[in-house]
C-alpha positions, 0 to 999 in steps of 0.5 A: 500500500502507498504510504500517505501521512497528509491531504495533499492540496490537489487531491482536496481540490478534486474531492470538492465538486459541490457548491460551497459551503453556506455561512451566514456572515461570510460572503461566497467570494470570500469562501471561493478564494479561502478554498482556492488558497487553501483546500486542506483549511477549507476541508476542515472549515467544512466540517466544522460547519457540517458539524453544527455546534452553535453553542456559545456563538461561534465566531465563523470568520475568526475560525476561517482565519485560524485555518489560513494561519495553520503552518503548511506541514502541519498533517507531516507534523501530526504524522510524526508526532505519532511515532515519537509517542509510540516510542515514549510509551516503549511500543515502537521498534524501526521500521522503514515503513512509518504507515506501517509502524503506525498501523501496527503498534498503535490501537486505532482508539490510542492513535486517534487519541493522539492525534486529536490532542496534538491537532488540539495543541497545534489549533491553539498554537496558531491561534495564540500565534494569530492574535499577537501578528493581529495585534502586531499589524493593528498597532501598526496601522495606529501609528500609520494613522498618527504619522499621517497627523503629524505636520512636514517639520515632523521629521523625527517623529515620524520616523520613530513611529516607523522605526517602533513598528520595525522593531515590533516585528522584529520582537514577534519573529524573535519570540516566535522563534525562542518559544519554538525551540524552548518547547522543543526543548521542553517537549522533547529533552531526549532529542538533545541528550536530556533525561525525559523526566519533565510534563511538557506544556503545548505553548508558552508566551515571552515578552521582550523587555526595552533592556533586553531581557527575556520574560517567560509570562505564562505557558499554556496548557490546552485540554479539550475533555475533562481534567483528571489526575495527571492535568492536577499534576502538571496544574500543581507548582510542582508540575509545569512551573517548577519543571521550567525553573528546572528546564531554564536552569538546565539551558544556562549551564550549556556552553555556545557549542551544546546550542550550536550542535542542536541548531539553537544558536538563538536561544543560546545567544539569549539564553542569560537574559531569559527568565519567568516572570513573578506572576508567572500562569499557567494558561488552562485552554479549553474548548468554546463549549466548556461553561466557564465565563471568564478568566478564572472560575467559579468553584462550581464552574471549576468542580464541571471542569474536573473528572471524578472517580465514579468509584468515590466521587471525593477523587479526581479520576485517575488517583492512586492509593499512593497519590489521592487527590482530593475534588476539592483541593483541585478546585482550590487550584483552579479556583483560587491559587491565582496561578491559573487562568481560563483561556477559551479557544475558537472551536469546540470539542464537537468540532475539534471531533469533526476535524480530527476524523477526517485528518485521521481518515487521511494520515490512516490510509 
């Protein structure tokens, strides 16, 4: 069988001979030109709508926009991001086939599984990464606006609002650039020689300060079903935020050469000035569906948010005899350490279904 691991844009294209999707709130002509620049977004887009979740309002247009923000290889990345879980569970042996390893070691429920939860992380990743380039460009065109006020004689002004602009987007790039390979880092520490001991989160949010230093303000960690005992661990101080004191720690004590050989030269280069900020959070980010109405719960909002054990309800799903956590402790946590915040993110977990489905019909073949 010819192996296939992503929905190529020409084989989309040819699938789609039906009249175009109807969306109230979004033009034919806009959707005909998203689907001619992207016929694998405008496949998902297409069952999000077929999927017809309207709770909470959904904002289709800026659902649209996450589509076209998706990195171009992003299925190849779903695809490999398989086989690096199967290796971490002790599943996988080489193979030259990787269709075939797929098929062969993996359960298709465990699979599926996987897949959802890294296509999760990927979708608010971009999002994440969307709003900041939209507010990047949005402060842009202020100052545009303010430079266009400004008299003749305003010469030194005016290109200082130029030159801010410059470095705004010269900030994003560097941001985006260090928070990839932090978490690579993070997420993958036997890729560079690292023990594997550390829960990884699925983003993280920098900030460049005027005198260079880098502060490291919240990670984010994306969760579309209910929070269990493992979510409690990695929600703990002693889980992610503790683990990225240690992660930081770790990179400080590599020498240039240990950076360059892994093709990290710019977290290496700013390695000295990166560090967590005071009121450092961690974000919890689940789906629009999930009834949570602003940043940080209620303790009713919170105990709806958590998975207890059907066998004593007093339990989060998934405690030991050896580690027991309590339901009420994990609402203290969300509810009121001041550690977490709530983050919404466009779709929901009947969406996010919907989406996962059809990528794994395509990565599965």
């Amino acid at each position: 069988m010819t192996e296939k691991t992503s929905i190529s844009t020409e084989e989309v294209a040819q699938t789609v001979v039906e009249p175009l999707i109807v969306v109230p709130g979004i033009s034919s002509e806009i959707l005909e030109s998203f689907r001619n620049e992207s016929a694998v977004g405008y496949a998902l887009f297409k069952a999000v709508i077929e999927a017809g979740d309207v709770s909470n309002n959904p904002d289709r247009m800026e659902q649209l926009k996450v589509f076209l923000y998706l990195p171009k290889k992003f299925q190849e990345s779903l695809a490999s991001h398989l086989i690096l879980a199967q290796e971490r569970d002790g599943m996988f042996h080489p193979q030259k086939s990787v269709t075939n390893a797929v098929r062969n070691n993996f359960t298709q429920a465990k699979r599926f599984r996987v897949l959802k939860g890294e296509f999760f992380e990927e979708l608010v990743r971009t999002e994440n990464k969307m709003y900041e380039l939209q507010l990047v460009r949005a402060t842009e065109e202020e100052r545009k606006k303010r430079s266009v006020q400004l008299t003749e004689d305003d010469v030194e002004a005016r290109e200082k609002l130029k030159q801010q602009s410059i470095e705004d987007k010269e900030k994003f790039a560097k941001k985006l650039k260090l928070t990839r390979q932090l978490l690579k880092v993070w997420q993958y520490p036997d890729l560079f020689g690292l023990p594997n001991r550390w829960n990884n989160p699925d983003s993280a949010f920098f900030e460049i300060e005027d005198d260079g230093s880098i502060v490291i303000k919240a990670v984010g960690e994306a969760k579309s079903g209910m929070l269990n005992s493992r979510a409690y661990g990695q929600l703990i101080y002693e889980g992610i935020q503790k683990q990225l004191h240690e992660v930081t720690d770790t990179l400080k004590s590599k020498d240039p050469n240990w950076f360059k050989k892994y093709d990290l030269e710019l977290l290496g280069e700013n390695i000295d000035m990166l560090h967590v900020a005071n009121d450092f959070k961690i974000r919890l980010i689940i789906p629009r569906n999930k009834k949570v109405a602003g940043t940080v719960p209620t303790r009713k909002e919170a105990e709806a948010l958590i998975k207890s054990d059907w066998r004593n309800r007093d339990f989060v799903f998934g405690s030991t005899t050896e580690n027991p956590v309590k339901v009420t402790s994990f609402i203290d946590l969300l509810a009121d350490s001041g550690r977490i915040t709530i983050q919404k993110y466009q779709f929901s977990k009947k969406e996010l279904d919907a989406m996962s489905e059809l990528l794994y019909g395509y990565i599965d073949e």
